[in-house]
MIFITI-462577 format. One record per residue (C-alpha): residue number from 1; residue in one letter; z, x, y. Coordinates in steps of 0.02 Angstrom, whole numbers, m for minus. Layout:
<sites>
> seq, type, w, u, v
> NUM, A, Z, X, Y
...
</sites>
This chain:
<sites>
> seq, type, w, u, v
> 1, X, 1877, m226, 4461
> 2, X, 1852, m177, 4653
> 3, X, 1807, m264, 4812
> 4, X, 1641, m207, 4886
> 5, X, 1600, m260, 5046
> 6, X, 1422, m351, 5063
> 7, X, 1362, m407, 5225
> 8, X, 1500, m512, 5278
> 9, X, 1607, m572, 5142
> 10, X, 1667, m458, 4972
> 11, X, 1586, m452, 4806
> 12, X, 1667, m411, 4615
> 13, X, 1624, m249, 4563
> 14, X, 1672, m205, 4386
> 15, X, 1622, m44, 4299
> 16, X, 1549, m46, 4151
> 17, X, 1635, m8, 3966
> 18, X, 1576, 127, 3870
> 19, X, 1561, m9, 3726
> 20, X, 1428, m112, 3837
> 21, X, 1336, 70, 3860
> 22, X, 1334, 79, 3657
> 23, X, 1267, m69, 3651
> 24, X, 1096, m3, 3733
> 25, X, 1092, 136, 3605
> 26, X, 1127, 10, 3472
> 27, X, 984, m109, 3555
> 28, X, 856, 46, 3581
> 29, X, 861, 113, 3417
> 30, X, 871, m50, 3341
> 31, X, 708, m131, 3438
> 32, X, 621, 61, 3394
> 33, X, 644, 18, 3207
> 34, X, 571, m144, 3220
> 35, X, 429, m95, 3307
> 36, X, 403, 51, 3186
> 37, X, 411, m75, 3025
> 38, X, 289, m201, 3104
> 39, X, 203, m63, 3134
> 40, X, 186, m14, 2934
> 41, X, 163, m187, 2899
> 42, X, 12, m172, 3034
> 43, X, m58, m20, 2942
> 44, X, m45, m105, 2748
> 45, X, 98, 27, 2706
> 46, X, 204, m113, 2662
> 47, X, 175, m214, 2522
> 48, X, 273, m382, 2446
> 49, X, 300, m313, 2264
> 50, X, 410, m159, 2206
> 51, X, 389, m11, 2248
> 52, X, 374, m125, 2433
> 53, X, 290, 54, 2496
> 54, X, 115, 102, 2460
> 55, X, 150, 290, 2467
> 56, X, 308, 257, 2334
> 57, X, 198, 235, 2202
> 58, X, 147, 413, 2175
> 59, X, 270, 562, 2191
> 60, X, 136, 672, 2297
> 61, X, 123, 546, 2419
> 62, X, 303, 500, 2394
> 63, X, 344, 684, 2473
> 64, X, 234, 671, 2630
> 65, X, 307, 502, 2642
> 66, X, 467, 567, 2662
> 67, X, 430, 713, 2753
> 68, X, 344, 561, 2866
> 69, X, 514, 481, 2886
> 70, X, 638, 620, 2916
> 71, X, 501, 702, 3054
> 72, X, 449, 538, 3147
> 73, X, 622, 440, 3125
> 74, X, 700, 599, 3180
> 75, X, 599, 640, 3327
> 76, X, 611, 423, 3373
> 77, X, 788, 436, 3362
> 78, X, 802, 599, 3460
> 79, X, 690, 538, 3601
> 80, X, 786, 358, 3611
> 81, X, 951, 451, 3625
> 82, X, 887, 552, 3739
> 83, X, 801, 419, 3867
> 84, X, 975, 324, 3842
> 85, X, 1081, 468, 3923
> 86, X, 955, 456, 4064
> 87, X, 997, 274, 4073
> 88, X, 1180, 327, 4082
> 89, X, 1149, 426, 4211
> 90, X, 1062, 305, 4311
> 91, X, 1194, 172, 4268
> 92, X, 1322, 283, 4352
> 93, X, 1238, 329, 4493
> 94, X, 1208, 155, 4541
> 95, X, 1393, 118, 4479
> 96, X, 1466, 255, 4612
> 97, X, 1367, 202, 4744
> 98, X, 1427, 2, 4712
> 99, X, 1594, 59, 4702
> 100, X, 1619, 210, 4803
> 101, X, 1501, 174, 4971
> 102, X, 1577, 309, 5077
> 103, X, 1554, 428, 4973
> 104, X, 1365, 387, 4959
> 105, X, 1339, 391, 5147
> 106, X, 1383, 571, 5176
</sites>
């Protein structure tokens, strides 16, 4: 933890653990997956009895399905990942210039 000077007086400054950074992956993919089942659900994909997926139920449409999944989920996962690193890059940005201010200024 540091001391930051702000306007008058000092102010905690604590960086933040890799773990708490996880944690936004964790959240991002998670909230993606959600919104990606309710949208299924949305679409009538998802059904209450066995085989719960509409496209199970016949092995053509059980390949495309799949294909689907590995293609989409990939590319969702990918793209999440990838707008995460630009939040950790933001994050420390922001962090240095909390923590380090003269180093900032020039």
């Amino acid at each position: 933890m540091h001391k930051v000077a702000v306007g008058s007086g000092f102010e905690d400054v604590e960086a933040i653990p890799f773990s708490k950074k996880l944690n936004w992956l964790s959240k991002l993919l998670w909230g993606g997956s959600a919104l990606l089942c309710f949208e299924h659900v949305w679409h009538g994909e998802v059904v209450p009895f066995f085989p719960f997926l509409t496209a199970a139920s016949d092995p053509a449409e059980a390949a495309v399905m799949l294909d689907e999944m590995a293609s989409v989920g990939g590319s969702m996962a990918l793209f999440l990942t990838g707008a995460w690193a630009v939040m950790l890059f933001a994050a420390h940005k922001i962090q240095k210039k909390a923590l380090y201010p003269q180093l900032s200024a020039k």
